[in-house]
One Martini backbone bead per residue (centre of mass of N, CA, C, O) as a GRO file, in nm:
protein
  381
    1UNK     BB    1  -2.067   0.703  -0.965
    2UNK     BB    2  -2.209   0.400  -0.932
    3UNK     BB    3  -2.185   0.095  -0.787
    4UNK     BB    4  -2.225  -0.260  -0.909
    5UNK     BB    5  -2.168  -0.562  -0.753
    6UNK     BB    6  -2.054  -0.894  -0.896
    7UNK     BB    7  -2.044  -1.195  -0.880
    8UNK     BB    8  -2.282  -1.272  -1.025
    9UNK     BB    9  -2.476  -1.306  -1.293
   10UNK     BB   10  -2.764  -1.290  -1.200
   11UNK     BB   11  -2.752  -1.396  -0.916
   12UNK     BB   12  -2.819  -1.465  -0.641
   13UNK     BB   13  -2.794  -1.288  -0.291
   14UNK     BB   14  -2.756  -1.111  -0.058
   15UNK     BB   15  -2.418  -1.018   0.140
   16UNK     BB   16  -2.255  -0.952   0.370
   17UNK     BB   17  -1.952  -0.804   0.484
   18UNK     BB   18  -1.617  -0.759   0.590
   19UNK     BB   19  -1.342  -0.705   0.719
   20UNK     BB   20  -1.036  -0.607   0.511
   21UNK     BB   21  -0.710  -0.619   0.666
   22UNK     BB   22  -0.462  -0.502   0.480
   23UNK     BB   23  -0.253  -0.508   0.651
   24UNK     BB   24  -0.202  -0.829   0.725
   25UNK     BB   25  -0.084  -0.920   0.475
   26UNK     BB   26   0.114  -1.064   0.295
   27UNK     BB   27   0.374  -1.106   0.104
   28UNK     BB   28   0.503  -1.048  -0.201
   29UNK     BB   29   0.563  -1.244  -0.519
   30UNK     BB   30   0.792  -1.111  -0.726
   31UNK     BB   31   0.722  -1.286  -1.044
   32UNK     BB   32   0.554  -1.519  -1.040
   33UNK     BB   33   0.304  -1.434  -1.234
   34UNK     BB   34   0.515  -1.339  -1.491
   35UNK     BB   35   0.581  -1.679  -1.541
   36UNK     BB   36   0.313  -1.777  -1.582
   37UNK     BB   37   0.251  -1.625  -1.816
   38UNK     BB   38   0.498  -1.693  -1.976
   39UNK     BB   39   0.490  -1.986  -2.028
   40UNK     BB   40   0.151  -1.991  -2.137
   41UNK     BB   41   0.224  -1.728  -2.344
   42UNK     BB   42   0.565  -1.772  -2.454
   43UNK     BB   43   0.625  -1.518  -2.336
   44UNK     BB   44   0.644  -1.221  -2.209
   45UNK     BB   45   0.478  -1.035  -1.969
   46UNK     BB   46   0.446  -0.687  -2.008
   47UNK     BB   47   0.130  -0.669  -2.057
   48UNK     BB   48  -0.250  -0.634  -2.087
   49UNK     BB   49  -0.350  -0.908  -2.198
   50UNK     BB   50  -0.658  -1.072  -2.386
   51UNK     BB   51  -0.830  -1.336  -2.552
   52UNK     BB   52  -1.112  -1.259  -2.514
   53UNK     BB   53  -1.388  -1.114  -2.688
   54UNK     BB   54  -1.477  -0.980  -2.403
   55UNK     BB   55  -1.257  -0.763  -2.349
   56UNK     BB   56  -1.294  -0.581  -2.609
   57UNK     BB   57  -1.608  -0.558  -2.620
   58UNK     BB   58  -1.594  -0.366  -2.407
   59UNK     BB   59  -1.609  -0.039  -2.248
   60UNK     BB   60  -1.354   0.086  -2.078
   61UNK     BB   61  -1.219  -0.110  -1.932
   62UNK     BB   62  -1.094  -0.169  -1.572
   63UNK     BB   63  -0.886  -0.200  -1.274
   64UNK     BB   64  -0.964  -0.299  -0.942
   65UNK     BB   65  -0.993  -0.226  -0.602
   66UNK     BB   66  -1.242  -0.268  -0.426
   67UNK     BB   67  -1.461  -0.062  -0.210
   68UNK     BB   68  -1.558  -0.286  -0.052
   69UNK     BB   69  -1.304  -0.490  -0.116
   70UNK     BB   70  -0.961  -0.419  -0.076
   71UNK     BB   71  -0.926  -0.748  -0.180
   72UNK     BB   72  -1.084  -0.689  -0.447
   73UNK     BB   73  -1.042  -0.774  -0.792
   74UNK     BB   74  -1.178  -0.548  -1.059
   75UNK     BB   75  -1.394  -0.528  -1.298
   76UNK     BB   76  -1.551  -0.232  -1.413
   77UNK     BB   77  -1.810  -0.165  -1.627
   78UNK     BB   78  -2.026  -0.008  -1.866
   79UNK     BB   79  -2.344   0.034  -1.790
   80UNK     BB   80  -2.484   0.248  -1.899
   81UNK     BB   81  -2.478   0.472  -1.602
   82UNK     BB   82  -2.302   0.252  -1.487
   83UNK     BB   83  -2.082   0.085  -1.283
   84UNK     BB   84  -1.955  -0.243  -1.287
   85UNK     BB   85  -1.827  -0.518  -1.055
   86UNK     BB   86  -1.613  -0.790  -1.161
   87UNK     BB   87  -1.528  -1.010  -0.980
   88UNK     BB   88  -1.289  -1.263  -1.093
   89UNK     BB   89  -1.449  -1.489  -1.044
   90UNK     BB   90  -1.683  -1.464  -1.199
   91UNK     BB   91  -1.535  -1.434  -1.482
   92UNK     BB   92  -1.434  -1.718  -1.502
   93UNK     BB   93  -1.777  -1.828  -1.535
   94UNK     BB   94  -1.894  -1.629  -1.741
   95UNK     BB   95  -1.612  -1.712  -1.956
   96UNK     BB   96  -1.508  -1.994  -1.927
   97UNK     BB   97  -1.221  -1.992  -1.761
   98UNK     BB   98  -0.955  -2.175  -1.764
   99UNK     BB   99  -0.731  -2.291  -1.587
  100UNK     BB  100  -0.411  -2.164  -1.688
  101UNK     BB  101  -0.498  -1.983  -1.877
  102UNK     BB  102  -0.389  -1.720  -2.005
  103UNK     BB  103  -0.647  -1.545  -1.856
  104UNK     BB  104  -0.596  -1.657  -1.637
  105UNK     BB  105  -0.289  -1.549  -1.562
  106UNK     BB  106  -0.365  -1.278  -1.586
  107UNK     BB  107  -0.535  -1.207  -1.377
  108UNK     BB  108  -0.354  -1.273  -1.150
  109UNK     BB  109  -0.113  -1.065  -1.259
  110UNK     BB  110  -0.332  -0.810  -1.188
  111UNK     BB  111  -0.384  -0.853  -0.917
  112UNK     BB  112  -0.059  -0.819  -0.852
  113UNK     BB  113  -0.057  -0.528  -0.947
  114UNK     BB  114  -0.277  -0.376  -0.756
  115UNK     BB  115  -0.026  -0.362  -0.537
  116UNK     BB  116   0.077  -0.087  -0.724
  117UNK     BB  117  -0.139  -0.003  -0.858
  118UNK     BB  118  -0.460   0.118  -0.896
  119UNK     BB  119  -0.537   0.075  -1.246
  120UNK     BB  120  -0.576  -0.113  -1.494
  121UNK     BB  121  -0.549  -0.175  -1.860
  122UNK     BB  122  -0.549  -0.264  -2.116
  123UNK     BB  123  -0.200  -0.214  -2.238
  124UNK     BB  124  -0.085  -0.226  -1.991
  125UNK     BB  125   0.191  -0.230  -1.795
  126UNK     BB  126   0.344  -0.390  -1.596
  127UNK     BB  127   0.476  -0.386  -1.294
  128UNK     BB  128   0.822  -0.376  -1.183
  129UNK     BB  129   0.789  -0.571  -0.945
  130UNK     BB  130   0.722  -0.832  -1.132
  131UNK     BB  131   0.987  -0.820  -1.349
  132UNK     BB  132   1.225  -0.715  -1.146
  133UNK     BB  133   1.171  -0.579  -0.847
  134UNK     BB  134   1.116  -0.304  -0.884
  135UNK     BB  135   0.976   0.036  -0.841
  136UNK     BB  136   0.731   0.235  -0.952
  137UNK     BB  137   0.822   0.391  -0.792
  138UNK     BB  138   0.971   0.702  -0.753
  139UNK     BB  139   1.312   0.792  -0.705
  140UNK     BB  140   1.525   0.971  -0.524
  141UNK     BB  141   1.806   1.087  -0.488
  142UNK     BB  142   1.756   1.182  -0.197
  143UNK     BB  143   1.646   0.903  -0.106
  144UNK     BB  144   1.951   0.782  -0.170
  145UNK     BB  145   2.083   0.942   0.061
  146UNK     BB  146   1.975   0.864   0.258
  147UNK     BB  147   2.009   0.562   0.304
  148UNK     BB  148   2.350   0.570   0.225
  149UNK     BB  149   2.407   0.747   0.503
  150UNK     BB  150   2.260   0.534   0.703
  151UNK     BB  151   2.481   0.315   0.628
  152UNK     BB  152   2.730   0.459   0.674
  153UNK     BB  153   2.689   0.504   0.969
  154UNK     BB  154   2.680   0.243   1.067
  155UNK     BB  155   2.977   0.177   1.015
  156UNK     BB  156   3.101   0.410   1.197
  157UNK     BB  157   2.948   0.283   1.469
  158UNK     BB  158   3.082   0.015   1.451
  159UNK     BB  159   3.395   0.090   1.460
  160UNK     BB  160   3.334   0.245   1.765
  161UNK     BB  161   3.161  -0.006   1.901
  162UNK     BB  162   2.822   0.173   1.888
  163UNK     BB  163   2.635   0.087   1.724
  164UNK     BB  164   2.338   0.313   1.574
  165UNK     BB  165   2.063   0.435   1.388
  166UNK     BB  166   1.971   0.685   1.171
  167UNK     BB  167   1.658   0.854   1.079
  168UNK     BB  168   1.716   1.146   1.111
  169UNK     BB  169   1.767   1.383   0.846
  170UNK     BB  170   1.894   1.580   0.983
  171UNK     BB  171   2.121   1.453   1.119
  172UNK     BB  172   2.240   1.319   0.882
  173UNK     BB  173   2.303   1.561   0.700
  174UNK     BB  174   2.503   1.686   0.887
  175UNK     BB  175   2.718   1.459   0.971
  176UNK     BB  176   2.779   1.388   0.679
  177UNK     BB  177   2.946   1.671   0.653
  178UNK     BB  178   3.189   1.579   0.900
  179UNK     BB  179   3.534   1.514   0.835
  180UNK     BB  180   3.554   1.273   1.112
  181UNK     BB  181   3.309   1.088   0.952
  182UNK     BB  182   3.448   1.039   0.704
  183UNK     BB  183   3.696   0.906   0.793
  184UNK     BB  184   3.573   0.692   0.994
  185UNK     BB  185   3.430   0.549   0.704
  186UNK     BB  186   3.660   0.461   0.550
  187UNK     BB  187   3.801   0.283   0.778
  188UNK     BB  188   3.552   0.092   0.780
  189UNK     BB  189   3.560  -0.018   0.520
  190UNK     BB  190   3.810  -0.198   0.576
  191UNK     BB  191   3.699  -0.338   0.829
  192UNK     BB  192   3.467  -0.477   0.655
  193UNK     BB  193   3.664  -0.631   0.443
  194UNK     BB  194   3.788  -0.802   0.637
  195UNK     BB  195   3.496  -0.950   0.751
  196UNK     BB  196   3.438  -1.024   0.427
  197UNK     BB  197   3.682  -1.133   0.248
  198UNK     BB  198   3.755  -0.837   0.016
  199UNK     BB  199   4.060  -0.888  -0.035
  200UNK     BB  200   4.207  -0.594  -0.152
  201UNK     BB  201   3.968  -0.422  -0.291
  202UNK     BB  202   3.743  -0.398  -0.052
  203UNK     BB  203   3.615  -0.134  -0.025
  204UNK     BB  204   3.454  -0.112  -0.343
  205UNK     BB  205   3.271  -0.369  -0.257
  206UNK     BB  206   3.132  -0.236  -0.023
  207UNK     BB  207   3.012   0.001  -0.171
  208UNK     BB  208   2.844  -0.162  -0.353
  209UNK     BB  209   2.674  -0.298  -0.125
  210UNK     BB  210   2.559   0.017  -0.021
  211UNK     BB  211   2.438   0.059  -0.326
  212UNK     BB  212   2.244  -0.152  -0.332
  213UNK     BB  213   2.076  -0.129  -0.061
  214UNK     BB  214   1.988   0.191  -0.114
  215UNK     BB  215   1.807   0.147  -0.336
  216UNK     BB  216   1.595  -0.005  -0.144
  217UNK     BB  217   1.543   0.167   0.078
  218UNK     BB  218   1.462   0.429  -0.081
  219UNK     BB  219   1.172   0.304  -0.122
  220UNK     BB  220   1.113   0.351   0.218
  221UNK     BB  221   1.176   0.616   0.234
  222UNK     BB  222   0.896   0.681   0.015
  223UNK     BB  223   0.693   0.565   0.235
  224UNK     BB  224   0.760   0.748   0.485
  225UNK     BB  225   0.619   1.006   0.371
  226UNK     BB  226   0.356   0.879   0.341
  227UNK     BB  227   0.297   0.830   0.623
  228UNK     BB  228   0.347   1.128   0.731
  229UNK     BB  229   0.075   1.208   0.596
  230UNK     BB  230  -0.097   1.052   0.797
  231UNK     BB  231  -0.032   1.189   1.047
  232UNK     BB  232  -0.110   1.474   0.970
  233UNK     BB  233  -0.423   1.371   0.940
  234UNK     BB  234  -0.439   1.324   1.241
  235UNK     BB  235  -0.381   1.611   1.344
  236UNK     BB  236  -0.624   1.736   1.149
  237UNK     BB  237  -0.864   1.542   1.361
  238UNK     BB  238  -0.800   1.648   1.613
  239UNK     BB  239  -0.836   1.948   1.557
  240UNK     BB  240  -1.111   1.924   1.521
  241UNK     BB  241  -1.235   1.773   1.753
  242UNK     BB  242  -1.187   2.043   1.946
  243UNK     BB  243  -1.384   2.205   1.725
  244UNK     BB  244  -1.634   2.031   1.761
  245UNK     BB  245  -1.958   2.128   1.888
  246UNK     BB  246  -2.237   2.162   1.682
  247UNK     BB  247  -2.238   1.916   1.503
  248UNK     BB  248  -2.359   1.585   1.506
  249UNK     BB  249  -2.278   1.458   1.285
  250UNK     BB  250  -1.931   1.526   1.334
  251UNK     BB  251  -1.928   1.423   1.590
  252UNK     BB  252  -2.006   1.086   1.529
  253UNK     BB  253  -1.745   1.070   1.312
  254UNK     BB  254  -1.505   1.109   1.493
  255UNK     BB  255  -1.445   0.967   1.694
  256UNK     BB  256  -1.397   0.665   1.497
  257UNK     BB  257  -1.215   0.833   1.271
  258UNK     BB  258  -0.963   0.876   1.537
  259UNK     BB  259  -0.934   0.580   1.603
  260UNK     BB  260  -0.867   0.438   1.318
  261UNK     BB  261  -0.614   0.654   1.294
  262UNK     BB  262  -0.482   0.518   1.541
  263UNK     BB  263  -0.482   0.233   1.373
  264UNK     BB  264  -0.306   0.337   1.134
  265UNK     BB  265  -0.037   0.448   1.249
  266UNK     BB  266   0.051   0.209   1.463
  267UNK     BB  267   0.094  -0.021   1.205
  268UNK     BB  268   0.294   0.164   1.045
  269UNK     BB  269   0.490   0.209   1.277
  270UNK     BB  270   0.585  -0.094   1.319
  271UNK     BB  271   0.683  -0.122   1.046
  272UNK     BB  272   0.907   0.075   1.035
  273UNK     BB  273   1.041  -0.034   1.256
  274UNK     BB  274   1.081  -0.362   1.161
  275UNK     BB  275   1.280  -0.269   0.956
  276UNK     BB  276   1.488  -0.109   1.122
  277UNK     BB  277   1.589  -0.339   1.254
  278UNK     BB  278   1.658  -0.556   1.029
  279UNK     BB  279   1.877  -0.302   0.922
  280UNK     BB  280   2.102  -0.212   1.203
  281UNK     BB  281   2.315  -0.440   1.092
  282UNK     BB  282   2.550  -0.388   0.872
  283UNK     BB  283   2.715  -0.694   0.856
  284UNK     BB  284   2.487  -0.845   0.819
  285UNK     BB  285   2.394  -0.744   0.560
  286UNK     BB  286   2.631  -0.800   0.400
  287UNK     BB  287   2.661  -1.077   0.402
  288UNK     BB  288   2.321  -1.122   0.381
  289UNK     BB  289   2.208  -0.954   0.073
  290UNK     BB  290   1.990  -1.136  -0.056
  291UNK     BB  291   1.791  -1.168   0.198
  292UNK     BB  292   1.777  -0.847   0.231
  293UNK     BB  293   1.668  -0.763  -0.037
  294UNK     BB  294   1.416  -0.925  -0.015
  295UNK     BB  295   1.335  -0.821   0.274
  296UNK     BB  296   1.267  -0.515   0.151
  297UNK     BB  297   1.086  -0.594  -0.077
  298UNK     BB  298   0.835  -0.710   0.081
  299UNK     BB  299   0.803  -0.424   0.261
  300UNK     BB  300   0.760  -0.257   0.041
  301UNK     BB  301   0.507  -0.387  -0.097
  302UNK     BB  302   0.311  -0.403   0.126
  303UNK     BB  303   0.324  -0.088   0.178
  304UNK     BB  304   0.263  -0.009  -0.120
  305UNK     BB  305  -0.031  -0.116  -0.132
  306UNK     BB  306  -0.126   0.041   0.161
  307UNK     BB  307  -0.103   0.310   0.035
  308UNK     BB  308  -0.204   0.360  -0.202
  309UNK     BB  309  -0.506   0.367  -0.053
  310UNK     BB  310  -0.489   0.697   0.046
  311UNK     BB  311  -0.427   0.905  -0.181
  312UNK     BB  312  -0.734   1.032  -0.216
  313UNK     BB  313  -0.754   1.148   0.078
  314UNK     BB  314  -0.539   1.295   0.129
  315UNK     BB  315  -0.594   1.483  -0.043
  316UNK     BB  316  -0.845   1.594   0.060
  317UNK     BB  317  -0.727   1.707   0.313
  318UNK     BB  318  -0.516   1.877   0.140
  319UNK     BB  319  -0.793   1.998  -0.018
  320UNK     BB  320  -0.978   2.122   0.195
  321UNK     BB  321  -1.240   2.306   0.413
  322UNK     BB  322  -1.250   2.253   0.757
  323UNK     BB  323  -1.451   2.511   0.798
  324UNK     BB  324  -1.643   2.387   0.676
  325UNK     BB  325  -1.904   2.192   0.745
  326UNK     BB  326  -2.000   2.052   0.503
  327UNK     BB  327  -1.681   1.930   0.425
  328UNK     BB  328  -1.641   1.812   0.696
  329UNK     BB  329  -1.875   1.595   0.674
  330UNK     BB  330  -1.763   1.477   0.410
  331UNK     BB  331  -1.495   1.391   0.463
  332UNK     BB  332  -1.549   1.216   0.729
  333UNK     BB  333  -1.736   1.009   0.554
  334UNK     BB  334  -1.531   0.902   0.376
  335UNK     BB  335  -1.308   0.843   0.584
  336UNK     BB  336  -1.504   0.598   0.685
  337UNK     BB  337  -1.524   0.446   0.459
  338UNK     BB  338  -1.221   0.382   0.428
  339UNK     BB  339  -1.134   0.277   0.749
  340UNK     BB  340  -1.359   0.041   0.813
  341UNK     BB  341  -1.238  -0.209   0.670
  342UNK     BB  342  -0.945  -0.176   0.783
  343UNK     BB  343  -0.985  -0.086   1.113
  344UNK     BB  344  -1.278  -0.217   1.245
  345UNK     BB  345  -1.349  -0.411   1.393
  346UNK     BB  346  -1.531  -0.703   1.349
  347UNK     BB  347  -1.733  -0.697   1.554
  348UNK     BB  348  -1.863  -0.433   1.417
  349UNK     BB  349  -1.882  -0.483   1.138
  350UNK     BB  350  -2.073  -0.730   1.112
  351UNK     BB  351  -2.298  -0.552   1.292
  352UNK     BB  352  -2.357  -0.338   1.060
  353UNK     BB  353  -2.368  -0.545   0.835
  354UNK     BB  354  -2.649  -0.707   0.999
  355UNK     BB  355  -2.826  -0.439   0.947
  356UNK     BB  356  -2.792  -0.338   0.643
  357UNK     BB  357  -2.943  -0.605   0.538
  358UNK     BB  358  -3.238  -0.609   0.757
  359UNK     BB  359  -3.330  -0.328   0.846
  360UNK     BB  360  -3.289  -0.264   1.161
  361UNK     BB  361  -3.549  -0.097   1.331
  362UNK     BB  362  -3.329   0.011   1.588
  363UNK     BB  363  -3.140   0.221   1.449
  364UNK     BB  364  -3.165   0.513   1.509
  365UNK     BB  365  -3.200   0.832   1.352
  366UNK     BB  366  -2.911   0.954   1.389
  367UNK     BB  367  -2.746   0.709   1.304
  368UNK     BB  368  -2.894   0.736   1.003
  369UNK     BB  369  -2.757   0.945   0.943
  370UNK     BB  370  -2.455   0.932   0.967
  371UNK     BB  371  -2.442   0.679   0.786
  372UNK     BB  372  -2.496   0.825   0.566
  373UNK     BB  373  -2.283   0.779   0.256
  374UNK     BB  374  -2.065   0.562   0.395
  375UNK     BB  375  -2.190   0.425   0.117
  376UNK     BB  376  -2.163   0.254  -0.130
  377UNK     BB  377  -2.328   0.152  -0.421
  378UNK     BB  378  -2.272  -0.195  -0.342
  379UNK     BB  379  -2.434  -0.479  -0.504
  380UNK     BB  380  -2.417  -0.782  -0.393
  381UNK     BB  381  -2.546  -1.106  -0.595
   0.00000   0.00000   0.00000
């Protein structure tokens, strides 16, 4: 079904979007949008509820993040046979909610929650990132294993004064079991009680410190699996890449979509580079539990916000037969449709949305086929 974003109900003229590299974006303040509508509607905000009697009034409402611009969020709308998606400052003048007021804070807290999950309804929960803290995603044992792991070691290498992080899940699996290492790691514990001021029973204290760290990263390790997936289908377009010789148009789509692909895994990669380095020091860890489990929480939620929109994609390529040609051509085309906005340089997509909107007739038609289909229907008036 077609999109068509209004931004304000119908009045305005057309004009061109550009890339918003949601990658980029600051950390979110988790619990701030939850408290602010709790204290304007009296009560905790737990679900997604509306005073005004137009969002009941709507047929099967739904929030998301625009497909034109993933950093803007959209109420959905049924109108006829289309999908209509009303951007958020839209609603507050067409529906005259004042700031501040119960719809303006919820509002607020839904745009804060599509941060974690794909799409909102009324009466649907608020994510518990915003209440609690929590993450939203399953964490399995194994996750929570991992981690635990990886500070553990941290500890053991430590008191044998070279300490050193070790993030290879098979590594980590092997030496944790080593009766050497675990001896290793009681020893530590207990050293490590000392330069925390945690005697007497301080062994158990430290243990209880990094079961509380371990919960938090373990929301990282489910995070980096999420990335790992990405990394896979940049290799399944590699491959493609090299097996692409006789199709015009996949042969046209692929090296921009190969580009791009390579500036989503390296800035995803340094990202969780730049976690593994923040928290490679047990000790400082241990000491400044507070202000580390923040910044866990931060590049968790901004990591989790930034993955969450590849779902649909990895998906595809999960089950695409991409040795059919049609299918090719359309995964490519998807493809491009979702990295073009996130990552493709500012003046790059500036000038094809330049393009798009004066309907340059120098645009040679080649390139007009290639580009067919790459864009959702959505226009914004």
């Amino acid at each position: 079904m077609d999109y068509v974003v209004w931004s304000s109900l119908p009045s305005s003229s057309n004009r061109a979007g550009k890339p918003c590299d949601s990658t980029d974006s600051g950390p979110v303040q988790a619990g701030e949008m939850a408290e602010d509508a709790k204290e304007e509607g009296g009560g905790q905000a737990e679900t997604v509820a509306f005073e005004h009697k137009l969002f009941s009034a709507m047929e099967n409402p739904y929030f998301r993040l625009s497909a034109q611009n993933p950093d803007q969020p959209v109420m959905i709308v049924t109108f006829g046979d289309n999908e209509v998606a009303l951007p958020f400052e839209s609603i507050r003048k067409e529906f005259a909610i004042k700031e501040v007021s119960a719809d303006d804070q919820m509002l607020n807290l839904v745009a804060e929650g599509l941060n974690f999950v794909v799409l909102l309804r009324p009466g649907d929960p608020i994510p518990a990132e915003l209440l609690t803290g929590a993450p939203s995603a399953q964490i399995s044992r194994e996750h929570r294993e991992i981690a635990f792991q990886r500070l553990t070691m941290q500890l053991a290498t430590w008191v044998a004064g070279e300490e050193s992080s070790v993030t290879d899940r098979k590594q980590l699996a092997r030496i944790a079991k080593d009766p050497a290492i675990m001896a290793r790691i009681n020893d530590a514990l207990g050293e490590a009680a000392t330069h925390l001021g945690l005697e007497p029973d301080g062994k158990e204290k430290v243990l209880q410190l990094i079961e509380r760290l371990a919960d938090d990263l373990a929301a990282i390790e489910v995070l980096r699996d999420r990335f790992a997936k990405i990394r896979a289908t940049e290799e399944k377009i590699k491959v493609l890449r090299g097996v692409t010789k006789s199709q015009q148009v996949a042969i046209e789509l692929i090296a921009p979509v190969a580009r791009m692909m390579a500036t989503a895994v390296a800035r995803f990669g340094n990202d969780f580079k730049e976690v593994d380095a923040r928290t490679d020091k047990i000790i400082a860890l241990l000491k400044n539990i507070d202000s580390q489990v923040s910044y866990i929480r931060e590049r968790r939620n901004d990591l989790h916000r930034r993955l969450l929109a590849w779902a649909d994609i990895l998906e595809a390529w999960d089950e695409a037969e991409i040795g059919q040609n049609d299918t090719r051509v359309r995964l490519l085309r998807e493809t491009y449709r979702f990295l073009a906005p996130r990552f493709m340089p500012v003046d790059e997509w500036t000038l094809r949305s330049k393009l798009q909107v004066s309907g340059d007739t120098e645009v040679d038609q080649r390139q007009s086929e290639t580009n067919h289909g790459l864009a959702k229907t959505e226009v914004v008036w």
